[in-house]
N, C-alpha and C positions, 0 to 999 in steps of 0.2 A: 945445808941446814935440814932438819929432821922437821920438825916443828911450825906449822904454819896457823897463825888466827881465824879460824873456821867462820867464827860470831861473834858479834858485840851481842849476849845478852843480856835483856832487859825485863826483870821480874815485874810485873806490875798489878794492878786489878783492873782497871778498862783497858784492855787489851786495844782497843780501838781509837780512843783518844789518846796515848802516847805513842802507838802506830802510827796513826795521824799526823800529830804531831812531829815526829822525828823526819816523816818523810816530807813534810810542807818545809821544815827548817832545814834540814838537808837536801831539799829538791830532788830526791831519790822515790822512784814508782814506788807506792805498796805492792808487793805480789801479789797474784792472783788468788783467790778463795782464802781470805781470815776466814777465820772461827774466832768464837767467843774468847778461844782459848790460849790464840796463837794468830800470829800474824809476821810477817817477816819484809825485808827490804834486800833486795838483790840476793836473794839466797840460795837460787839455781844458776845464777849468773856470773861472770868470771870477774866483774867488775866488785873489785873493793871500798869501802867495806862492806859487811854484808849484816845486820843487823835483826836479830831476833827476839821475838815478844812475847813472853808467856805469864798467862794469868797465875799467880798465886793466892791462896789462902790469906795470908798475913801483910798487915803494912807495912811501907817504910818507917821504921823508926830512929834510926839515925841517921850521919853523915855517911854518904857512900867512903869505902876504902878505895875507890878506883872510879876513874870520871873521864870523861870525854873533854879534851882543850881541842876548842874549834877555832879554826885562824881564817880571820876575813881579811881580804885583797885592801890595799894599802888604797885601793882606789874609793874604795867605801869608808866612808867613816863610822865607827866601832856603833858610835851611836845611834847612829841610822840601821845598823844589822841588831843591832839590842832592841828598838824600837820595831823593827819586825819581827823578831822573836815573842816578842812579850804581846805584839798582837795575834801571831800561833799559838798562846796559850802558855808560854814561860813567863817566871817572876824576875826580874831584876832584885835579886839579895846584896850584893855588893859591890865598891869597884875598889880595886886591890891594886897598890904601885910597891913593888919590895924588890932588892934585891936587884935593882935597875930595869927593871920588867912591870907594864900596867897589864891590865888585864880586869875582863867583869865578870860575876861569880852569879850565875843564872840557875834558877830549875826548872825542867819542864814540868807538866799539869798533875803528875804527883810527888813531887817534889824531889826527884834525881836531879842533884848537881852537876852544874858542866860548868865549863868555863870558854870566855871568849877573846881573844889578844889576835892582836893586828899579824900579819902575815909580814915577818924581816926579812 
């Protein structure tokens, strides 16, 4: 394969509360020295994934076209990893069953979509 995922990027305006944020919910170090402008998660390191933050000019105004489905350990219950999330700073928007598949429809602190289903 030619092709390998460098970055999850993540356009934002507080660079440091969605920084924050992704690295408390993901339990992934922040790297060393943010800027106002940039901030990063495992980004000199060989461990995946690797997650980068850059402040933008403009806000989100729509639905993301592309999101992050995070799967918590069957040992946890969904509920319990939703109620830690939402005290990091995400909103619980929805809980979704289609298609024979549940799953809850979360955003982090400026409002990027993710979604969250049990680990099968």
């Amino acid at each position: 394969m030619t092709l390998a995922v460098g970055c999850v990027t993540v356009d934002c305006d507080d660079v440091a509360t969605v920084a924050g944020f992704w690295s408390a919910a993901l339990e992934i170090r922040l790297d060393p020295d943010p800027s106002p402008f940039m901030a990063s998660l495992n980004r000199t390191g060989t461990a995946l994934p690797r997650f980068l933050f850059l402040k933008v000019p403009e806000a989100k105004t729509a639905k993301n076209r592309m999101h992050l489905d995070l799967l918590v350990d069957t040992s946890v219950p969904r509920t319990e990893e939703i109620a830690r999330l939402v005290s990091l700073g995400a909103t619980h928007v929805a809980d979704k069953d289609e298609w024979g598949h549940s799953w809850a429809v979360l955003t982090d602190p400026e409002g990027n979509e993710f979604c969250l289903a049990a680990r099968s």
